[in-house]
Each structure stands twice: as structure tokens, then as C-alpha cells.
C-alpha positions as CSV (number, residue, x, y, z in Angstrom):
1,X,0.0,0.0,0.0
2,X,2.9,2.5,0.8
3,X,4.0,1.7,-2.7
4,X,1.4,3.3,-3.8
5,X,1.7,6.9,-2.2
6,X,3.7,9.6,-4.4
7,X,7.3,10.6,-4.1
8,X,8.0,14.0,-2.8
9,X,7.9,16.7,-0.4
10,X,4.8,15.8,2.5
11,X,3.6,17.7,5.6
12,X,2.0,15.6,8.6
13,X,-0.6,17.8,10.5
14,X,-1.3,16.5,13.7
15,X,-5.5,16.8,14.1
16,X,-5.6,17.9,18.0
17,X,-3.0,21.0,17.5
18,X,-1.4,23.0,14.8
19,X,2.1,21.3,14.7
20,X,3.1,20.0,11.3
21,X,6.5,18.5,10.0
22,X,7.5,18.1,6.5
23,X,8.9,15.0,5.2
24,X,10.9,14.7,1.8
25,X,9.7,11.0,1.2
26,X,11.7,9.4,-1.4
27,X,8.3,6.2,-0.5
28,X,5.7,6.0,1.5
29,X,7.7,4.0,4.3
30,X,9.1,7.4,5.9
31,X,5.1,7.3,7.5
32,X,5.5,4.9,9.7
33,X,8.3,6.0,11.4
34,X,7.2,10.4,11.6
35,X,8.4,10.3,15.7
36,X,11.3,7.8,14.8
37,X,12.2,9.9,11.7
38,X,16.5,8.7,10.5
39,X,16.6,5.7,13.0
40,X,17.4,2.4,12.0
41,X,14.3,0.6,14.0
42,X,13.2,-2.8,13.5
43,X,10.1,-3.5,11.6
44,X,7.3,-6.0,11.7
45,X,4.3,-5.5,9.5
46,X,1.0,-6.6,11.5
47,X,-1.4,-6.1,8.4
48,X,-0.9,-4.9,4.6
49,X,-4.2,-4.4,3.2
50,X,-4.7,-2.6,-0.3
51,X,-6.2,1.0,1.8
52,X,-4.4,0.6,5.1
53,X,-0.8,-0.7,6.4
54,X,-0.4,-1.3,10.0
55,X,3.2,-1.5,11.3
56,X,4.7,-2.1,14.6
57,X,8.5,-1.2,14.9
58,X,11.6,-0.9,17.9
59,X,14.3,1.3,17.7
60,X,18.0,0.5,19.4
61,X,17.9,3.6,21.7
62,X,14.9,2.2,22.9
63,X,12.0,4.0,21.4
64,X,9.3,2.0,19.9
65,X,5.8,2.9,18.0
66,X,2.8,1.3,16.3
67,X,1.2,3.2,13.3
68,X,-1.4,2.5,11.0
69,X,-1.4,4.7,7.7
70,X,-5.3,4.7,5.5
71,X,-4.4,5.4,2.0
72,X,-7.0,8.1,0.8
73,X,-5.3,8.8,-3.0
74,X,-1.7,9.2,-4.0
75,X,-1.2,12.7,-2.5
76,X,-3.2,11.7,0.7
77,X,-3.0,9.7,3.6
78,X,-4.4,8.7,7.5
79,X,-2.3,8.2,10.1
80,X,-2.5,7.2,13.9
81,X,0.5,6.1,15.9
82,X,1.5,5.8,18.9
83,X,4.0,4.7,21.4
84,X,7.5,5.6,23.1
85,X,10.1,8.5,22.3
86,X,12.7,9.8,24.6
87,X,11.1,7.8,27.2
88,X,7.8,9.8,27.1
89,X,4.6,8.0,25.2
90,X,2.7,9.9,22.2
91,X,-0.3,9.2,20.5
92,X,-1.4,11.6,17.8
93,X,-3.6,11.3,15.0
94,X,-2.9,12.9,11.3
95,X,-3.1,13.8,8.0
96,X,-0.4,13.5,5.8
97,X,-0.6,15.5,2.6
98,X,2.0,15.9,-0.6
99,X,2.5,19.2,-1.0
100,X,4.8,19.0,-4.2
101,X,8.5,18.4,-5.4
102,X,11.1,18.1,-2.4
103,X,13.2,20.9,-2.4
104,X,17.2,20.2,-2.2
């Protein structure tokens, strides 16, 4: 499914507050790690349906998450994750939108 979801500059809007990050994704895989974003974390894929990947993953300093990503089109996407960075938990629900060409 995260095959499916276009190449390029992205912005995750969390839905309960106004903080956004923008991810250059060079494939849709970036998603499931948006707390865990340029660790090396272990991955193990729970479900990988056609409209919605859920993926639980570990990372060596000891953060770990669980996200699930809806695919709505090519340019659009759901997610919810949650779990364990810098010791602290987080669970946050959102949007994920392309917003064009990745800037260099």
C-alpha cells in the first residue's frame, strides 16, 4: 500500500494542535516512522491491506511505536500512531498531505 503513495515533499498535520512536520519521502515507508524519523528501527508489519498498512516497529535507543497509515489517493494519507520517544509516550492522530516536489 505504501507503494502506492507519491514521491515528494509531504507535511504531517497532527489533528488535535497545529504542529506539522514536512517529510521529503523518497516512499511511502518514511510514515510509519514520523516520531522515529532517520533511525534504523526494527520492523514487523501486522497487516498490509490494499487502503491501510499497519506496522509495529523498535528502535535501538529504545524508542518503539505502532502506526497504522489509511491510504485516501496518492497525495493523501491517514495516520495514527503511537508509542514511546525519549522515554515519554505519544499518541497523535494525522493527515499527511503531498504538497509537491522536495526541495534540495
Amino acid at each position: 500500500m505504501l507503494d502506492r503513495l507519491e514521491p515528494g515533499l509531504w507535511e504531517v498535520r497532527a489533528r488535535d494542535d497545529a504542529n506539522t512536520v514536512q517529510i521529503c519521502l523518497d516512499n511511502g515507508r518514511k510514515l510509519i516512522q514520523v516520531r522515529h524519523r532517520g533511525e534504523a528501527c526494527r520492523r514487523f508489519v501486522i497487516d498490509d491491506a490494499p487502503s491501510m498498512v499497519t506496522v509495529q516497529y523498535t528502535c535501538p535507543a529504545g524508542g518503539y511505536g505502532h502506526t497504522r497509515v489509511r491510504f485516501e489517493n496518492p497525495r493523501l494519507a491517514q495516520l495514527e500512531t503511537q508509542g514511546i520517544d525519549d522515554g515519554l509516550p505519544f499518541n497523535f492522530v494525522a493527515e499527511a498531505r503531498r504538497l509537491g516536489p522536495c526541495r534540495h
